[in-house]
C-alpha positions in Angstrom: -302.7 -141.2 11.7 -303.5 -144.3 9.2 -300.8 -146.9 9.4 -298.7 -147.6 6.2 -298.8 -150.1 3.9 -294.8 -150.1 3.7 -294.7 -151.0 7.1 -292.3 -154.1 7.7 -294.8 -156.8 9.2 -291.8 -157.2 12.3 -292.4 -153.2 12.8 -295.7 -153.4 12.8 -295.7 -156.2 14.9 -293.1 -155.8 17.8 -295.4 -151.9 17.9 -299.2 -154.1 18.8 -296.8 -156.0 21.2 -295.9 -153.5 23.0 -299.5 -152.3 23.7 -300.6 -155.6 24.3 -298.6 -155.8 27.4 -300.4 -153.1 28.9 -302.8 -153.5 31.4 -306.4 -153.1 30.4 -305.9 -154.6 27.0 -303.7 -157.6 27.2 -301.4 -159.3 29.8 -301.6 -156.6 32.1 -297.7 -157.0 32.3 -296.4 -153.7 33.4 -292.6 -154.6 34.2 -292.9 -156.5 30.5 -294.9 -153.2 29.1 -292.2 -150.6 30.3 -289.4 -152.5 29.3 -291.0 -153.1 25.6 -291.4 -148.9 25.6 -288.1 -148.0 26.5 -286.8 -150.5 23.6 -289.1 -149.1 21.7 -287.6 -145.6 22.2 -284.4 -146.6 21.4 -285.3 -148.4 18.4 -288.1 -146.2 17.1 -288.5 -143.4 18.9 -290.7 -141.3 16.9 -293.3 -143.9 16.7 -293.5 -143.9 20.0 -294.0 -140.6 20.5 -296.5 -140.3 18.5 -298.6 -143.3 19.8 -298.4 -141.2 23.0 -302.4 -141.2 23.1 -302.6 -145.2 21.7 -300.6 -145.7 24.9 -302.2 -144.1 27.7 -305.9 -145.3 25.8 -304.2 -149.1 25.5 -303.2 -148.3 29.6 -303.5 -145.3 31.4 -302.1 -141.4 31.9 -299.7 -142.6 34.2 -297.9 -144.7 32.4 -297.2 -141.4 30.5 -294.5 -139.9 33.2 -292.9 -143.1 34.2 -291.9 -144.0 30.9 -289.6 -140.4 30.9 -289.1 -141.1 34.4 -287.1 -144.5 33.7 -285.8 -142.9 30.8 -284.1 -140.6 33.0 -282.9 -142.9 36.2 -282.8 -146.3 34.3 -285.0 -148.7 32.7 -284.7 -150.8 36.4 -285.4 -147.9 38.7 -288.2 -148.9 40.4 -286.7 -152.7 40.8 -283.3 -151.0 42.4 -285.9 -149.1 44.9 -288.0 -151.8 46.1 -285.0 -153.7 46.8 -283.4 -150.9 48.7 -286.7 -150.7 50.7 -286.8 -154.2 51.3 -283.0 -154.3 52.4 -284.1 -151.0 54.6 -286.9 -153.1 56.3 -284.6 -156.1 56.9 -282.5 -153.4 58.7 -285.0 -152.3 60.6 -286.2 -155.6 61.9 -282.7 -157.0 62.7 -282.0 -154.5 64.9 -285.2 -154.4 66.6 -284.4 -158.3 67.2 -280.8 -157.7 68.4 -282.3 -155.1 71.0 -285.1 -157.6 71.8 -282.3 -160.6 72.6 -279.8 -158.7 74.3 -281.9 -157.1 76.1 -280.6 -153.5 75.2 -284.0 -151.2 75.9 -284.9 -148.9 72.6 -284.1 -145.3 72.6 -287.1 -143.7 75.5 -288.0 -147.0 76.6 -287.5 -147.4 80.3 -286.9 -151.0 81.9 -289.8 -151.8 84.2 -288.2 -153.8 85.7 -285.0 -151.8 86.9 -285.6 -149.9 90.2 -286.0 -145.6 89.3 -282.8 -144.1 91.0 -283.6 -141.9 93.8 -282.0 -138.3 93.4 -279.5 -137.0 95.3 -280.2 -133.8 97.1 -276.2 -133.0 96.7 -275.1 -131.8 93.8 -272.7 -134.9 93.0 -270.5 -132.6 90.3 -270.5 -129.1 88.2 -273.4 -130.6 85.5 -274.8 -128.5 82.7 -277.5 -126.7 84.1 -281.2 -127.9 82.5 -281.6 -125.0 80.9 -278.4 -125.1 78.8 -279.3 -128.5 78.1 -282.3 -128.0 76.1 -281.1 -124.8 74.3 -278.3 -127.5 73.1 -280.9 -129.8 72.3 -283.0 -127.3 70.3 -280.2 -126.3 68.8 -278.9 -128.9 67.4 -282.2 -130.2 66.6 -282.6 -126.9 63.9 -279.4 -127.7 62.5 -280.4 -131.3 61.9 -283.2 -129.8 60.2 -281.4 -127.3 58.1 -279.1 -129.9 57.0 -282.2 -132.1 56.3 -283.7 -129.5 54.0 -280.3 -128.3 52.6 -280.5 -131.7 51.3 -283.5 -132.3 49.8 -282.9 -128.8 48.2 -279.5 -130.6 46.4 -281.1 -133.6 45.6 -284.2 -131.7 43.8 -281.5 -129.2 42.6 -279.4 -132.2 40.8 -283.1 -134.1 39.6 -283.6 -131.3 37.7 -280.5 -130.6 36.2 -280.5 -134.0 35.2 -283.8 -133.5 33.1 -282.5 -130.2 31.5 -279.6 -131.7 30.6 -281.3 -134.8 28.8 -283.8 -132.0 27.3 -281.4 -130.3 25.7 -278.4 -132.6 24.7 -281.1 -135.7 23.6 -283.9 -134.1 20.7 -285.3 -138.1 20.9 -285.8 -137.3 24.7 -286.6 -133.9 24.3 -289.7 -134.9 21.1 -291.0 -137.7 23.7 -291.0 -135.3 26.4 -293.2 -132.3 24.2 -295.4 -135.0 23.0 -296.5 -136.0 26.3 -296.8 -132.6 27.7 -299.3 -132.0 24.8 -301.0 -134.9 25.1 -301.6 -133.7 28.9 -302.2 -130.4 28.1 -304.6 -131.2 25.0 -306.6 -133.3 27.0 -306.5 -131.2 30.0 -308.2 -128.3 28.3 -310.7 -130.4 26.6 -312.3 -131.4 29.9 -312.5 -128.0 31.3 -314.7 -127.5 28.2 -316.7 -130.3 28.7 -316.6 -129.2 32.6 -318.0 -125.5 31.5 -320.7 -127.4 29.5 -321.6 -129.7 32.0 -320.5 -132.4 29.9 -319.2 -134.5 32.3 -319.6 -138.1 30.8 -316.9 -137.0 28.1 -313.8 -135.7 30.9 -310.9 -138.1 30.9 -308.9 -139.0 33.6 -305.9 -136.5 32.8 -306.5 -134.0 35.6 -306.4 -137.6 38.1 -302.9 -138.9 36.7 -301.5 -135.5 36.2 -298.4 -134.8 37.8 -299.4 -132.7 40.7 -297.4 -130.1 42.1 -294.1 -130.9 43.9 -294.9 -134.2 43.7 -292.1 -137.5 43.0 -293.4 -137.2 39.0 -292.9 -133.2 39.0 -289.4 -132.8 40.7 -288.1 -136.2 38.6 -288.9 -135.0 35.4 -289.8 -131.3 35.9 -293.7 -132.4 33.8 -296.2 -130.2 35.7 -294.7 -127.0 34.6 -294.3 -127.4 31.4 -298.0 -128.7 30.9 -299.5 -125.4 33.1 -297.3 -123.6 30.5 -299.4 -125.2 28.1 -302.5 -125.1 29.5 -302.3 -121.1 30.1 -300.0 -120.0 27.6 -299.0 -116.5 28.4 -300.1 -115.1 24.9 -303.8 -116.4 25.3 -303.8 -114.7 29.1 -303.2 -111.2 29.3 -303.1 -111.1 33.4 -299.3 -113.2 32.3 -298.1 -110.2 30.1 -295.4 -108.1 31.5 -294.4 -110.2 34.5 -291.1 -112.3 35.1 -290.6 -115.9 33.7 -290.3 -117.4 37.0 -293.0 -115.8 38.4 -295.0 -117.0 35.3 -294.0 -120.4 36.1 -294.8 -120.4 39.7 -298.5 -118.5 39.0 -299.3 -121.3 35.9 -298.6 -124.2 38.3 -300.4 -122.7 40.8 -303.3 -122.1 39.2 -303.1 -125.0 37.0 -303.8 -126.8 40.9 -306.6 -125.3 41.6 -308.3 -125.1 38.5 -307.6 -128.2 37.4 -306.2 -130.9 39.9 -308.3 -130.4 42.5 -311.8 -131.5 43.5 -313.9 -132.0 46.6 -315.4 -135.1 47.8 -319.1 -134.9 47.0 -317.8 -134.0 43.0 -316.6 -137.6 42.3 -318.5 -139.4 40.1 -317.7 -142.4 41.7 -319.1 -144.4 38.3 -316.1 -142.6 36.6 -313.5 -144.1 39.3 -311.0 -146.6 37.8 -310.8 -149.8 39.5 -307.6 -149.4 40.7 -308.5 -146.3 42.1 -311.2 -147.7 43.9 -309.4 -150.5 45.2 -307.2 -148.3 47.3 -309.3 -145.2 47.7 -312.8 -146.9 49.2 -311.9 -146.3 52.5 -311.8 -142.5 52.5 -314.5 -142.5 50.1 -316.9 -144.3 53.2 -314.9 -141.7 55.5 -315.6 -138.4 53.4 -318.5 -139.1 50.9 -320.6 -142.2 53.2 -323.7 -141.9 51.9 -323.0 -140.6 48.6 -320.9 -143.6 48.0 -323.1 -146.1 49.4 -326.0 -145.3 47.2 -323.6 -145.7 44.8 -322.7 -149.3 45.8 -326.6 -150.1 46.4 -327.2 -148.2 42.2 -324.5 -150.8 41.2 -326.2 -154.0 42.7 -329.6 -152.8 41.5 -328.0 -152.0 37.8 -328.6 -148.7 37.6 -325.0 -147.4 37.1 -321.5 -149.6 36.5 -318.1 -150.2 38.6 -314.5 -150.0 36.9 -313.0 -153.4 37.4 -311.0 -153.4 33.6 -307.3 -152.7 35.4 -307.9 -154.9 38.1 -306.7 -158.3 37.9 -308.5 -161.2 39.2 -306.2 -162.2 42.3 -306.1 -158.5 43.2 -310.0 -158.5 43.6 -309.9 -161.3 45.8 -307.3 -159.6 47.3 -310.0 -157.2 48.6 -312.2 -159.6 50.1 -310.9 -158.8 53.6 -311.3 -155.3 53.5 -312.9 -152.9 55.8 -316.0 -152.4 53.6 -316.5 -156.5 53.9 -315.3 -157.6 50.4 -318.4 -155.7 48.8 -316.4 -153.4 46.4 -314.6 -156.4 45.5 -317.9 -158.8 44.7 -319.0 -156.2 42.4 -315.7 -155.9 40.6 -315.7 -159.2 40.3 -319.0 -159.3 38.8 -318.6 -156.9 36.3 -315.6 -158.8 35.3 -317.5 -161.8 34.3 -320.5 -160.3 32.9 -318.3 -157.9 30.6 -316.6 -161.3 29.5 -319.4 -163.1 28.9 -321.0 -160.4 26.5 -318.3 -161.4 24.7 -318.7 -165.2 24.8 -318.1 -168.2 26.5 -316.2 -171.2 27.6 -317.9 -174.1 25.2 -316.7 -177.6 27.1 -313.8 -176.2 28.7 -312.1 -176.5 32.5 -309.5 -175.5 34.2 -306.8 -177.2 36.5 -305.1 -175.4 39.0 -301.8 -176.0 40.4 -301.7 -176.1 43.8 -298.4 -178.1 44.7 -295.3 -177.1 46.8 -294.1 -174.9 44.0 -296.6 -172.6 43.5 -295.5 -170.1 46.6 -296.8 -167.1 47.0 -298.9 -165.1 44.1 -299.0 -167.6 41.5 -300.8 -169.5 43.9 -303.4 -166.6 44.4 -303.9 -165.9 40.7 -303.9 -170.0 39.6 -306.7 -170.1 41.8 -308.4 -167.2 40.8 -308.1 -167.9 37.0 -309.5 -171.4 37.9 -312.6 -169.9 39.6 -313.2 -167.0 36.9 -313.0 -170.2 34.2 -315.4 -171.9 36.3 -317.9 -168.9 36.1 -317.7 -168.7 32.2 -317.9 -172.4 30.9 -321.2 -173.7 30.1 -323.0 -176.6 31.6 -322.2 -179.5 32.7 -318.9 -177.8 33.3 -319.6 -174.8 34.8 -319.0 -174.4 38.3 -316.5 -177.0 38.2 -312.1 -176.8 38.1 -309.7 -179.6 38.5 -306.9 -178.7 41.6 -304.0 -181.0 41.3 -300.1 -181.7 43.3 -299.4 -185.0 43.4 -303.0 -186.5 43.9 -305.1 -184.5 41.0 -309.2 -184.0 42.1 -312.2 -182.7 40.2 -313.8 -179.9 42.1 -317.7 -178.5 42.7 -316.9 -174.8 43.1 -319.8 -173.7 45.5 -321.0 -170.8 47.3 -323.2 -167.6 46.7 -320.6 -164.9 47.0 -316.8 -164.8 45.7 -315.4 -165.3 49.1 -317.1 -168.4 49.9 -315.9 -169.7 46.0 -312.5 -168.6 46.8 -312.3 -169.8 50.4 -313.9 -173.6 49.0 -310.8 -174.1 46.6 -308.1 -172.7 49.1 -309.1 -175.2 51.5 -310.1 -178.2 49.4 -312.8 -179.4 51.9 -315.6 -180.5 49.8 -314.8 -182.9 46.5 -317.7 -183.6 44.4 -318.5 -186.1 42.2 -319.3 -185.4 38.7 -321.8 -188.0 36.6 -319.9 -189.7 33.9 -322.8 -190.1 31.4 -321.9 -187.3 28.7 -322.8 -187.5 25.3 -319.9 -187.0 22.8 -320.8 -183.3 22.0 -320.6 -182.4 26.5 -316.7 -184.0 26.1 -314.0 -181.6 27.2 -312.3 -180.2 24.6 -310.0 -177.4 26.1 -308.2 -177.6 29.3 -306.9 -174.3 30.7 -303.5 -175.7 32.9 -302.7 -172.4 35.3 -299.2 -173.5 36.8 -295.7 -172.1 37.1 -294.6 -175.2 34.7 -292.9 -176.8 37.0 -294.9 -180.1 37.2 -294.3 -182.9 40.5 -294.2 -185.6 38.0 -292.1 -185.5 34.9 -292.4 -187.9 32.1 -290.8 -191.2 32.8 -289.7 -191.0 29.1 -287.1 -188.0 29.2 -286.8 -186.9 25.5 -291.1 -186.9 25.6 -292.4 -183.5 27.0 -295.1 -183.2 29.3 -298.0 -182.9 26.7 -296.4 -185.8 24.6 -297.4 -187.8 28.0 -301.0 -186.9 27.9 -301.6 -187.5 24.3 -299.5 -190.7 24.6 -302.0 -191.7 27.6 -305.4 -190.6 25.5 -304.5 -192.9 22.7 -303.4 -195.6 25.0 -307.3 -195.4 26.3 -308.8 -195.4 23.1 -309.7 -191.4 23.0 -306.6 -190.7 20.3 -308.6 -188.3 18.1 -310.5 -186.5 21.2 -307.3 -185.1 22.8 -308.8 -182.1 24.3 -306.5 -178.6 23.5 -304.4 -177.5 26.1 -303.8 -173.9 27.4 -300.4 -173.9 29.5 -300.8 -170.5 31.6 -297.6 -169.6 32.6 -298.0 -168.1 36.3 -294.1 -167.5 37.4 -291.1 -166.3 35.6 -289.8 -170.2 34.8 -287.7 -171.6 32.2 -289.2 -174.7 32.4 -291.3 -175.1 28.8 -294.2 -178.3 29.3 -294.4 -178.3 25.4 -292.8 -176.9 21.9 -294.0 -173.7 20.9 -294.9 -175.0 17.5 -297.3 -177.9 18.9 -300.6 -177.5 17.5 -303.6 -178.0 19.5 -301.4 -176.1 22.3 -301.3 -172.7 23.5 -298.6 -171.2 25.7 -300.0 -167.5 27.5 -297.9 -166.5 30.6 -299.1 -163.5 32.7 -302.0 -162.7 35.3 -304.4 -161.1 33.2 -308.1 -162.2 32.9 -308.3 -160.3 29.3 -306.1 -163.3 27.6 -309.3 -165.3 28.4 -311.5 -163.4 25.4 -308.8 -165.3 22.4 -310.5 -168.8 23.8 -313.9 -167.3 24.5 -316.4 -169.7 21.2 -313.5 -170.0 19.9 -313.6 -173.2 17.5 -310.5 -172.8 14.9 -307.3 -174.9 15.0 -305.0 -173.7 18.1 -301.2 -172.8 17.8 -299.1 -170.4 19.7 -298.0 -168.4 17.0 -302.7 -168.3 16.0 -303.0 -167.6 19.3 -300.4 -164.1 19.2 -301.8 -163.2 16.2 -305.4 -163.3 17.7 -304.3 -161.0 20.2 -302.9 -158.3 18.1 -305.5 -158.6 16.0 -308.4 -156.3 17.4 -309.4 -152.9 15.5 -308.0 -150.8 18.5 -304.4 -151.6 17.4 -304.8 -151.0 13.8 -304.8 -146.9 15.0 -301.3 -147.4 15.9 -298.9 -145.3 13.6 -295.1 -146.8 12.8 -292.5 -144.0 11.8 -288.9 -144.4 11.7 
């Protein structure tokens, strides 16, 4: 569908944003991506129902289902659970501490240290005999059962009355809901074409993020069904003519399973994984498909074949160093990062600092060190190699090693500090600075109405170096309110996020920098001009 030309340029605008959160593509910001979507459908909900495939080709299938599914339960569903779990664990481990410091023994446990009691050969009373005991016990043991499964019967039973409900009282619901169901089923038929043909190279990845049968996706929002519907439609299938609706439903889905959804090991094409995939499912693949997927690994090295890393960030591949399969997943992900990046450019006098003070707990840490490291592998010489780590005491770093790990593991622990030759000829001068932080600096400005870049420029001049102020990048890494510079300061870009992809708006670039050049830079790539605005 071709965009119009009567589009209000906000429209158009606040629609490329929206995509640009979306991992893959842009910040890789999926709390910021979801949020943007459900805005978006109650804004404009037709155009984003029918930028259903720009979505899921921006991100992926599954971001498909869990858009309907927070329509349904609440744009912060998943924030509400994962604070219910957490409180759950807490739970868990109080009590297993009061038990541990009172000394009370866990339910089966026996104290070794109490003496056993020696049974009495009188009987001391009229007990239960053992048999009636254990009938009791079994007994009561079914019943906790039935009540168990009465109750997951209710709480599917009111899931789905819930969807209905929203189907048929909400037509913006109900024209989202279709639209993604054909968008499954479209694509889903398509691949079984190229499946028949033996055109593999062309199958998407719809049968993988498909809701599968009786699975959280398919009792939340009832999705599975109506696609199978879709996929054999009872008019194109005589063997469905004649027979009862639900029984029609129950053979589609079922057969939509085993046509479709499932696949035996030594069928992957493991060069068709996505990264994310592989980052979690390597371990079964070594278990199930050994040698299949280690020829795979060795193909990769030896550049025969490729390995998804696009979804991935670059903290969650180091991540992976650890693993079971010795980081080596991970060091070609990481590769492939770089190379696809550098076919796209590179880092002309630039370096990165990295904040490592008190304040940077926890994952913006891992990801300002990781940015620093993947800046260090794109600049050119003399700078490549090389990031600036700074607290209180900043120091100019030689990143070296062969393999990620060793890169990674030499700016966590800060052991060696090289020197770098000051002897640079005008044109080998620094002229962009990548600062990865969570803004909150360890020294302020001693001048409080001056922010922290009016402080550097104020200290350039003050050395003679006025007009060679390099630009500076202020990556955001943690959800602050603390701003280190004025969003219209030129020579200044403000990015926030963990997302590598960010990187290609610097990568030769050679214009004047703003924030406002540097959003429209990112919106600015052909794949956005297929999006389609319509109410």
């Amino acid at each position: 569908m071709a965009p119009h030309l009567s589009w209000p340029p906000e429209i158009r605008s606040s629609t490329t944003k929206v995509d640009n959160c979306v991992r893959g593509t842009g910040k890789s910001d999926k709390e910021g991506f979801y949020t943007s979507a459900i805005w978006l459908h109650n804004n404009h909900p037709k155009t984003l129902a029918c930028n259903i495939p720009s979505i899921a080709d921006f991100g992926y299938f599954k971001d498909l289902p869990e858009i309907l599914y927070r329509l349904l339960e609440g744009p912060d569903v998943r924030k509400i659970q994962k604070q219910e779990w957490r409180q759950r664990k807490a739970e868990r481990l109080e009590e297993e501490r009061a038990l541990s410091c009172t000394n009370i023994q866990a339910p089966f446990q026996r104290n070794k240290n109490k003496p056993k009691k020696v049974k009495s050969s009188r009987n001391a009373g009229p007990g239960i005999p053992k048999h009636i005991r254990i009938q009791n016990a079994k007994r009561r043991a079914e019943m906790e059962k039935e009540n168990a499964s009465i109750a997951r019967k209710e709480r599917r039973a009111a899931m789905a009355k819930k969807v209905i409900e929203r189907y048929s009282h909400d037509p913006d619901y109900r024209y989202l809901y279709e639209r993604v169901s054909d968008f499954f089923a479209d694509c889903l038929n398509t691949d079984m074409q190229h499946l028949h043909s033996s055109d593999t190279k062309k199958i998407s990845l719809a049968a993988k993020w498909c809701p599968s049968i009786d699975s959280s996706f398919d009792r939340s929002t009832l999705l599975c069904e109506s696609i199978a519907r879709k996929v054999f439609p009872r008019e194109s299938h005589p063997e469905y003519e004649g027979i009862e609706e639900a029984h029609y439903a129950y053979r589609v889905r079922d057969r939509l399973r085993k046509e479709v959804l499932v696949h035996s090991w030594d069928s992957i094409p493991y060069n068709r994984v996505a990264s994310v995939a592989m980052k979690f499912y390597k371990k079964k693949f070594l278990k199930h498909d050994a040698e299949r997927f280690i020829q795979y690994l060795n193909d990769v090295k030896a550049g025969k074949t490729k390995i998804a890393a696009g979804a991935l960030l670059p903290h969650e591949i180091i991540e992976s160093l650890n693993d079971d399969d010795g980081g080596e997943v991970a060091e070609l992900q990481w590769k492939r990062i770089v190379d696809d990046l550098l076919q796209k450019g590179k880092m002309k006098n630039c370096i990165a600092v990295c904040d490592v003070s008190g304040s940077m707990f926890g994952t913006p840490m891992e990801v300002s060190v990781a940015l620093g490291v993947l800046v260090s592998e794109l600049c050119e010489e003399p700078w490549k190699g090389k990031l600036i780590t700074f607290s209180e005491n900043p120091t100019l770093q030689m990143v070296e090693g062969d393999s990620l790990l060793q890169k990674t593991e030499f700016v966590f622990d800060l052991v060696l500090q090289v020197a770098v030759n000051g002897n640079l000829r005008e044109d080998q001068m620094i002229k962009r600075v990548f600062v990865f932080s969570d803004m909150e600096f360890d020294q302020a400005s001693c001048n409080p109405w001056e922010t922290d870049y009016q402080v550097i420029a104020r200290k350039f001049t003050e050395k003679g170096y006025g007009s060679a102020i390099p630009e500076i990048v202020f990556w955001n890494l943690r959800d602050s309110r603390a701003t280190p510079v004025p969003g219209t300061q030129k020579g200044v870009a403000l990015v926030s996020g963990f997302s590598k992809n960010l990187m290609k708006l610097f990568l030769d670039g050679e214009g004047e920098m703003s924030p406002e050049a540097v959003m429209d830079e990112a919106i600015a790539g052909e794949e956005y001009q297929k999006l389609a605005v319509l109410d």
